[in-house]
Structure formats: C-alpha cells, structure tokens
Residue frames relative to the residue before (quaternion, step in Angstrom):
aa qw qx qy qz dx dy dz
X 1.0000 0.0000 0.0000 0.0000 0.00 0.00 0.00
X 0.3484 -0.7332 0.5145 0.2762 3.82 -0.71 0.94
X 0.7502 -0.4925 0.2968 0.3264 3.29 -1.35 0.87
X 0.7765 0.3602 -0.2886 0.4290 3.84 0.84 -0.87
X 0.5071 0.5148 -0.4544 0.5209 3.53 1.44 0.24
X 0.5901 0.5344 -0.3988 0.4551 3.49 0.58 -0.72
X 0.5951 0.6174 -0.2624 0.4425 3.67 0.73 -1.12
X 0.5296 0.5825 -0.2511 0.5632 3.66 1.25 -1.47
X 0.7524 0.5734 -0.1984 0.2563 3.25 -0.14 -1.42
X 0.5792 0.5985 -0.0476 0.5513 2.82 1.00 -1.75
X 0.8867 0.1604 -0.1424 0.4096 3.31 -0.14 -1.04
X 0.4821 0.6073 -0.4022 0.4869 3.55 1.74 0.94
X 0.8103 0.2553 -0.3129 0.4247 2.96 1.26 -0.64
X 0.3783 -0.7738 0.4388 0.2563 3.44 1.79 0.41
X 0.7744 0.1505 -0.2983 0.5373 3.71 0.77 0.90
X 0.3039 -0.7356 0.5978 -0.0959 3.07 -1.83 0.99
X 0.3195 -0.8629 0.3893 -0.0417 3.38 0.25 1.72
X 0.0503 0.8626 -0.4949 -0.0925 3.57 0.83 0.67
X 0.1163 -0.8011 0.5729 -0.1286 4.04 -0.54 1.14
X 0.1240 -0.7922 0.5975 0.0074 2.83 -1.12 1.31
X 0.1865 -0.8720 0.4485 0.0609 3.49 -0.17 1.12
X 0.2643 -0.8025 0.5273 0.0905 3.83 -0.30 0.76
X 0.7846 0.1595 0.0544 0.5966 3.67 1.73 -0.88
X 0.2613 -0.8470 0.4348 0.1590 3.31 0.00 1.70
X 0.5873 0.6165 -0.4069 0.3308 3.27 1.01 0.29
X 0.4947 0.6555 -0.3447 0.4547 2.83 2.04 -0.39
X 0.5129 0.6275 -0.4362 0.3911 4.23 1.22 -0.44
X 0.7856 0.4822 -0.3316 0.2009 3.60 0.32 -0.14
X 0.5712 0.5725 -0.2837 0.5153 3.03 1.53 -0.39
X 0.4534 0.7213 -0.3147 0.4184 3.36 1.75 -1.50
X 0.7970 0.3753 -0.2471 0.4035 3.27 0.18 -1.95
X 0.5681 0.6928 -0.3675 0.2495 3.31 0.72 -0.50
X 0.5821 0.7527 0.0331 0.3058 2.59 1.39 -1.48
X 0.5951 0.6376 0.0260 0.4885 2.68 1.37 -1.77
X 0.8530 0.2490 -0.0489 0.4561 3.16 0.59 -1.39
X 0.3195 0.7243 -0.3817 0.4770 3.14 1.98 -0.35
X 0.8593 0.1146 -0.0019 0.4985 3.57 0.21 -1.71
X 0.7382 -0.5097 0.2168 0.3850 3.52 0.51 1.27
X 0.8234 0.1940 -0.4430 0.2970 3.55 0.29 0.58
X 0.2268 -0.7750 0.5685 0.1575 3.66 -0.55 1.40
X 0.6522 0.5092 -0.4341 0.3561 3.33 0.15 1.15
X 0.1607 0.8383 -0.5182 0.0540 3.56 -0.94 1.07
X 0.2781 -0.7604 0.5695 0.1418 3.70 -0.88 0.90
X 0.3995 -0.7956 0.4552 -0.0170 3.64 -0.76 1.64
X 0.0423 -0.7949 0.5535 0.2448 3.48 0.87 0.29
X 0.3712 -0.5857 0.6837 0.2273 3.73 -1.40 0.69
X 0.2382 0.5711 -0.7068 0.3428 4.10 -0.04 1.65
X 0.8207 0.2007 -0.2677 0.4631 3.71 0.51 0.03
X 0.7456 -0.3385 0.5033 0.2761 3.18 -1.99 0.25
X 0.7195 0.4451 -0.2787 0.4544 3.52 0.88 -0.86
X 0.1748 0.8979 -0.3946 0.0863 3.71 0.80 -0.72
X 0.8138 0.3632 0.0970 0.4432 2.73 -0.34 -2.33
X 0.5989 0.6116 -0.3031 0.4187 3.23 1.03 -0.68
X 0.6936 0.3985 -0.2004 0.5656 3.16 0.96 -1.68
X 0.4026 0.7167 -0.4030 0.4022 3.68 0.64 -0.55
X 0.8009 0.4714 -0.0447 0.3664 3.09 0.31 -1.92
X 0.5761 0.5134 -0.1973 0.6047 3.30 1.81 -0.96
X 0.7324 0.3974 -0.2644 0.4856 3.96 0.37 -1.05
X 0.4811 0.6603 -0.3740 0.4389 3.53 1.12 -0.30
X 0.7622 0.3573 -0.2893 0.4558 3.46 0.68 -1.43
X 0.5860 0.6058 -0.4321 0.3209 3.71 0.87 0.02
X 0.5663 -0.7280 0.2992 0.2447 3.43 -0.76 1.56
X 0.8490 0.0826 -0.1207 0.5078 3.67 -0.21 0.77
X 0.3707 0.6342 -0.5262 0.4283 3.23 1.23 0.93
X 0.0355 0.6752 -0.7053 -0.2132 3.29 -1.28 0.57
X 0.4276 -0.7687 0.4757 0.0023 3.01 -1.62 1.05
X 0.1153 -0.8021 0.5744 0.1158 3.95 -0.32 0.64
X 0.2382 -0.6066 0.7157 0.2512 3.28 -1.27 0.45
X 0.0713 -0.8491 0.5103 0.1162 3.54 -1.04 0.75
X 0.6765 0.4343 -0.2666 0.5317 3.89 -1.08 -0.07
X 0.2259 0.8016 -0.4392 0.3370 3.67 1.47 0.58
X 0.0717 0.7815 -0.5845 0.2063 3.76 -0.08 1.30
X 0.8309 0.2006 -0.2142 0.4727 3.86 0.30 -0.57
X 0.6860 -0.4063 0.5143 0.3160 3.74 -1.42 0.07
X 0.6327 0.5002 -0.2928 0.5135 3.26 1.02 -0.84
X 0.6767 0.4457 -0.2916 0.5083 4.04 0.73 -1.08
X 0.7766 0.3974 -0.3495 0.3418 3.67 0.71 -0.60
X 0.5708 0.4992 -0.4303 0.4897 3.41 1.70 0.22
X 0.6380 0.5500 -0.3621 0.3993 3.43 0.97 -0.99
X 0.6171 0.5312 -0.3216 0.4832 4.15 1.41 -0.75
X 0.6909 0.4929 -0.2907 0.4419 3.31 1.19 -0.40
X 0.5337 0.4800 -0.2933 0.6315 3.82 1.27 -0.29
X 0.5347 0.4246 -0.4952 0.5371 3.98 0.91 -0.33
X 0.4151 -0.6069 0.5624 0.3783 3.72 0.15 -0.90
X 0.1719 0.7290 -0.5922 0.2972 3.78 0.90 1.42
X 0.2787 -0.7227 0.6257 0.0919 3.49 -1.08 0.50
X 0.6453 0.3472 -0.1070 0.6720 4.01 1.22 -0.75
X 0.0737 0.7514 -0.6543 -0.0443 3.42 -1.60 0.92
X 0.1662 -0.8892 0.4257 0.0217 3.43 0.02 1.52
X 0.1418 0.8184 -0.5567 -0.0083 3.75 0.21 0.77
X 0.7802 -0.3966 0.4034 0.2669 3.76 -1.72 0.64
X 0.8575 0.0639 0.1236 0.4954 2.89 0.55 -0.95
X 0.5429 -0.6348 0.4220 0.3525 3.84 -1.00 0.02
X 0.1349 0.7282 -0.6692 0.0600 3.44 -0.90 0.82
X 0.2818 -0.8968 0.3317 0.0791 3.56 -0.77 0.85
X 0.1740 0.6894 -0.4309 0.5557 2.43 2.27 1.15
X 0.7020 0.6304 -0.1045 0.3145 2.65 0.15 -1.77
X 0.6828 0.3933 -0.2756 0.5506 3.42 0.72 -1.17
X 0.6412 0.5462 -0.2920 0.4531 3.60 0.83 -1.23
X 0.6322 0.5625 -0.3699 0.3834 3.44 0.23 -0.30
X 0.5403 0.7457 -0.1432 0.3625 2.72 0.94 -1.88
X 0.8189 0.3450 -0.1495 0.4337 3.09 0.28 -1.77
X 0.5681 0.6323 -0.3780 0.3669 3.49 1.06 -0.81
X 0.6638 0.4012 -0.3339 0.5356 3.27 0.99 -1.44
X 0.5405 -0.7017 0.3647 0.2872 3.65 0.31 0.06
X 0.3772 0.7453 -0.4402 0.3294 3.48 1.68 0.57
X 0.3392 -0.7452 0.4695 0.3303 3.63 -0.33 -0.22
X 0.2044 -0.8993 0.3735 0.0998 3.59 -1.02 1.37
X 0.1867 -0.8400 0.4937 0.1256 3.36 -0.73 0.89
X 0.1921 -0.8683 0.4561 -0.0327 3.61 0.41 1.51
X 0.2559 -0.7659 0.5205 0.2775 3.94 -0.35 0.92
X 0.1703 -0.7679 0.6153 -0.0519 3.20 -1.31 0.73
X 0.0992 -0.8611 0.4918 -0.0825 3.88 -0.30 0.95
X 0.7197 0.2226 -0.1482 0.6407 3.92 2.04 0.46
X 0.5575 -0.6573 0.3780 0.3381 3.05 -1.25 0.16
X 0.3534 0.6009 -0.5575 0.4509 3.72 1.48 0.26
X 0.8476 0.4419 -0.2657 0.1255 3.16 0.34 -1.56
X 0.4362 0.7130 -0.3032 0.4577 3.22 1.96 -0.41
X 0.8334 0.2136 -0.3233 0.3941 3.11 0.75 -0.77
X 0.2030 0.8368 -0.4241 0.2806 3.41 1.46 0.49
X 0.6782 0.5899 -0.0069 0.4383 2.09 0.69 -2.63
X 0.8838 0.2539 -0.1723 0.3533 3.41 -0.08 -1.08
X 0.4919 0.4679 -0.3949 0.6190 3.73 1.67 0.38
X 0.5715 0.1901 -0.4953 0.6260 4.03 0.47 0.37
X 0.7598 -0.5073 0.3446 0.2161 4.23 -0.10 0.45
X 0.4701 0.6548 -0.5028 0.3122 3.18 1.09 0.31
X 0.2866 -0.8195 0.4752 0.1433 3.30 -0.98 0.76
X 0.4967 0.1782 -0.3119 0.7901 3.78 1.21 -0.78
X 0.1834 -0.6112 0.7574 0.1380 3.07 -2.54 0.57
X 0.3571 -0.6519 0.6132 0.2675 4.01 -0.95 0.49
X 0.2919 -0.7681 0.5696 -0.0178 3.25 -0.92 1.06
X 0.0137 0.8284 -0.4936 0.2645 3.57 0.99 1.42
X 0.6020 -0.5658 -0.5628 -0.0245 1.57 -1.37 2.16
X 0.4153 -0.8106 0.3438 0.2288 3.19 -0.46 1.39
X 0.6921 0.4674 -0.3818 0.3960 3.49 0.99 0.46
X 0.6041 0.4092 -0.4012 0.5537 3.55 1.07 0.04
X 0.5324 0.6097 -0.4366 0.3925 3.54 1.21 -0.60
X 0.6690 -0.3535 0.3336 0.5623 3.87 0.99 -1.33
X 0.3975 -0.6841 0.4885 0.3678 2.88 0.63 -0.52
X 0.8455 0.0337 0.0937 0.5247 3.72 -1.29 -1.22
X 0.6881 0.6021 -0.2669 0.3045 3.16 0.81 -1.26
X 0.6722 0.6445 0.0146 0.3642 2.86 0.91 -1.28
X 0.6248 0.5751 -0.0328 0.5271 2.82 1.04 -1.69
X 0.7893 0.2749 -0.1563 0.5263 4.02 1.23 -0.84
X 0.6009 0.3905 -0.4133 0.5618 3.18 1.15 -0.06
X 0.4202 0.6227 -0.4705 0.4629 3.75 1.02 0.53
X 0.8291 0.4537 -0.0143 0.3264 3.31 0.57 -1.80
X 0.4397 0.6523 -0.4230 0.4498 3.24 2.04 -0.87
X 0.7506 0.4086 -0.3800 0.3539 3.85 0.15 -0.51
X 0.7441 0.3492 -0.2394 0.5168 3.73 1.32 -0.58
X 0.2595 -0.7379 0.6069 0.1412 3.70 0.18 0.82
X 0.8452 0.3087 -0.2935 0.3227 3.46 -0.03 -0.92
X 0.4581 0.7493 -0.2384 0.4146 2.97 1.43 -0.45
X 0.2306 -0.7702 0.5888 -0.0835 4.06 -0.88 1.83
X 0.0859 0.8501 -0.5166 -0.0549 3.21 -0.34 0.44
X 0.3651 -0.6638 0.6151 0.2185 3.94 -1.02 0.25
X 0.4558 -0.7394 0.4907 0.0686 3.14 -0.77 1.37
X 0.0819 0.9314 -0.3547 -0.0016 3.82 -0.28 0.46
X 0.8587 0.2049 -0.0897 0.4611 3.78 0.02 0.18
X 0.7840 0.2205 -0.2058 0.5426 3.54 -0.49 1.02
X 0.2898 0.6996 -0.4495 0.4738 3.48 1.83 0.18
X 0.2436 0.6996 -0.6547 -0.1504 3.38 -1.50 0.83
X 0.7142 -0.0425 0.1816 0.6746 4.15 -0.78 -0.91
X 0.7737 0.4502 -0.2695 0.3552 3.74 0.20 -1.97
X 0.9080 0.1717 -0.2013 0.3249 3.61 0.48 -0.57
X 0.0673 0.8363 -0.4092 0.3586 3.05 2.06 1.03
X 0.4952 0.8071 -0.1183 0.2990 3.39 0.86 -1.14
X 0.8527 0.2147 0.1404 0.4551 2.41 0.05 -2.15
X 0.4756 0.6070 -0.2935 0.5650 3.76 1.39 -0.21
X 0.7356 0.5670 -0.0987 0.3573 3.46 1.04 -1.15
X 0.7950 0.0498 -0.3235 0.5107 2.99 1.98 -0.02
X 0.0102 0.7244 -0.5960 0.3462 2.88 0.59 1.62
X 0.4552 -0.6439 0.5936 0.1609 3.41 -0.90 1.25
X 0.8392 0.2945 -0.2229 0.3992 3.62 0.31 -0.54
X 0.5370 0.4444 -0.4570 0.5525 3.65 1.22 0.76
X 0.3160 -0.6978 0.6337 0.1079 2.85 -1.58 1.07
X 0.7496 0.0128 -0.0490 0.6599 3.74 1.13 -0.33
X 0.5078 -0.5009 0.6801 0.1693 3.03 -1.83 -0.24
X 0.1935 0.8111 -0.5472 -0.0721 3.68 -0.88 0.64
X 0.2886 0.7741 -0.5306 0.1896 3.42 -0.85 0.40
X 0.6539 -0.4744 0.4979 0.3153 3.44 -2.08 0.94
X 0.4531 0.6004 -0.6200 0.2234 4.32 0.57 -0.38
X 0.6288 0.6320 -0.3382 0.3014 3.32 0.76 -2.23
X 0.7481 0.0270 0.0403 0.6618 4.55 0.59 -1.38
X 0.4818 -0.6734 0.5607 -0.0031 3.31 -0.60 1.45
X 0.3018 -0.5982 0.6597 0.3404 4.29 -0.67 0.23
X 0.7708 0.2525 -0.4740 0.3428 3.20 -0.09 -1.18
X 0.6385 0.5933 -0.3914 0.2952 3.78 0.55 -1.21
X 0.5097 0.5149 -0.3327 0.6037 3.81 1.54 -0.85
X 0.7767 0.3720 -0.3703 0.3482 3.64 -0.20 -1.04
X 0.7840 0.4238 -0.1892 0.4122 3.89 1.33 -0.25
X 0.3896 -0.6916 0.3939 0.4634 3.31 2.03 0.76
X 0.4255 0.6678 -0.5788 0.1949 3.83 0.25 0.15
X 0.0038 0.8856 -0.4594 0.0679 3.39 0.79 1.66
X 0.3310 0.7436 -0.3772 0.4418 3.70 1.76 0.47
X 0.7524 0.5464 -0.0732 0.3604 2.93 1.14 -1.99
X 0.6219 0.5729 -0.2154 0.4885 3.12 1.73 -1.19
X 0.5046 0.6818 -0.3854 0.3633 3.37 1.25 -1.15
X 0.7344 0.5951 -0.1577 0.2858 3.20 0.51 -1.91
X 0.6660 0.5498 -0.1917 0.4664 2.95 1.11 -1.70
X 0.5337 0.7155 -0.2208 0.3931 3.41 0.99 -1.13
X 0.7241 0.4657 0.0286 0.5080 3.15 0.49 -2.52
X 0.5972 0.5741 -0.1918 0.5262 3.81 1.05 -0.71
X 0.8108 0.1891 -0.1842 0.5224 3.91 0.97 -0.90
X 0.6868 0.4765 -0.3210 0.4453 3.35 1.06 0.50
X 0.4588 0.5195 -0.4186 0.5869 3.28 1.79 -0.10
X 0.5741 0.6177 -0.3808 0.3792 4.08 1.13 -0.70
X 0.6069 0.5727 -0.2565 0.4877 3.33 1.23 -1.44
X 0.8261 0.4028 -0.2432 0.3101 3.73 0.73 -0.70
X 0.7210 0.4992 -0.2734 0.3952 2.86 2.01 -0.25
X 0.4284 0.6339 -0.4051 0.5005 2.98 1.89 0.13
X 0.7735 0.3844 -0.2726 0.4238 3.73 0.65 -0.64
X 0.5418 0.6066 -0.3912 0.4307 3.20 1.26 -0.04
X 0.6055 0.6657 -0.2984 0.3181 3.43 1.62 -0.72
X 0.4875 -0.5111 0.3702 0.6034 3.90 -0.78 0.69
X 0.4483 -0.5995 0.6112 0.2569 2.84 -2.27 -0.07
C-alpha cells in the first residue's frame, strides 16, 4: 500500500490499535477481527521475537493496513518493510529512520514531544507526527498549544490514551487518529479472549462515529 493511501486510511478510520503480540499465530484471528468490526488497521510494536512474523501474517489480510511499531533503527525499517508493513511508527524522531522509510516507500510516523522536533520531523518529510506520550506530556491541552504554531501539521495521539479520553482527542482539529494499547489489550490478546477484543474494538469505533456525528 503507498504511503498517501495509508495516510487516507488512517485518517478514515481515525484510530490506531497499537498490539503487542507474543504469538504469531495469534495475527490471524486478530486481523480478522479487526476487519470484522470495522477497523482494518493495526500497529505491531516490534517488543517481541514474534513481531515480524505476525506482521508478515496481518499483512496478507485483504484491506488491512499494517504498522510496524517501536521503529528506532534503519535496520527495523528495512526488516518491516520485507514483512509487508506499509506504516513505520517510532517513539521518537530519528531522521534516518524517517528517511529510509520513505525510500522504501512505507509511510513514517515519527514521535515527537516539542516544537524543535516537529519541525525536525516535518523538514526530513514526515507528514503525520505521533505525539508521545501524550498523556504525561498534557494531554489535549498540550497537544494544541503544540499544534497552534503548525497548522498543517496532523498528529497521532499516543500513550496514556484510554476509552474516557478517546473522545476528547478525537475532536481535535489537529489529530488525524488516535493510538493506543485500550482498542487489543496483552492480557485480553495473551488469553484469546477474542469477545473482549471484539468489544473493545466495537466500543472505539462506535466513539469515532459519535464524535463526527456531533454538530459542528
């Protein structure tokens, strides 16, 4: 998938499902899932051995887009590309990293946590920016008195995000998604509790519609 569809995508389904997977066998049912209850999109952090694997598995699933996340070396943004990722989601900014990225033609979402780094970030080409961790950082607040200087400038919310303050991120003019671990739970992943996931799932995407449903 090319980087400005991914981008589309992404900012259709206005959330980002960050998942840690311990058992690549555990990606197929997931992906199903996913697309089952309306969101074909998930971001794999690379904290395990299993990753790439699953990667490689959620990848083949039709209209999934896939992220490699926790993306920090040159080495992870080739190895996410050979999985068949389309999204590289790293912590922090590296302008390797982003470069690379783009070469391989994946699209990069570099975290950023100042206003140096925005414009870092967005002078090596990044176009969405991860706002990490956006809850110890301030949250909402925080997060717009960031952005007031970068109009053009989208960002993906990240860390300390749950259901309650999903919301309120969501209508923020300058986010393009929402990420976070609420949407697939470890423990609820690590116990097939593929009910639980449903919910969780079905729960942040019914949010996404009721925010947009809301006057303007």
């Amino acid at each position: 998938m090319d980087p400005d569809r991914a981008q589309s995508l992404l900012q259709s389904c206005r959330l980002l499902p960050v998942i840690v997977l311990d058992d690549a066998n555990d990606a197929g049912w997931l992906g199903d899932a996913l697309v089952d209850h309306g969101l074909p999109i998930a971001e794999v952090t690379l904290r395990t051995p299993a990753a790439l694997d699953a990667i490689e598995r959620l990848a083949e699933q039709p209209g999934l887009l896939v992220a490699a996340g926790t993306v920090v070396r040159r080495a992870q943004v080739d190895q996410a590309a050979q999985a068949g990722a389309s999204v590289v989601v790293s912590p922090g900014f590296d302008a390797e990293v982003v470069r690379r990225s783009l070469e391989c033609g994946l699209l990069p979402i570099p975290g950023v946590a100042t206003a140096t780094e925005v414009q870092a970030a967005r002078r090596a080409g990044a176009q969405l920016l991860k706002f990490f961790p956006a809850g110890p950082l301030g949250g909402p607040g925080m997060l717009q008195a960031l952005a007031a200087p970068f109009p053009q400038a989208r960002f993906v919310p990240t860390g300390g995000i749950g259901p309650v303050e999903l919301p309120t991120y969501l209508r923020l003019p300058c986010v393009a998604a929402v990420g976070g671990s609420f949407m697939v739970p470890s423990a609820a992943l690590r116990a097939g509790d593929q009910h639980a996931i449903g919910q969780r799932i079905r729960a942040a995407v019914a949010a996404v519609a009721a925010v947009a449903s809301e006057p303007s």
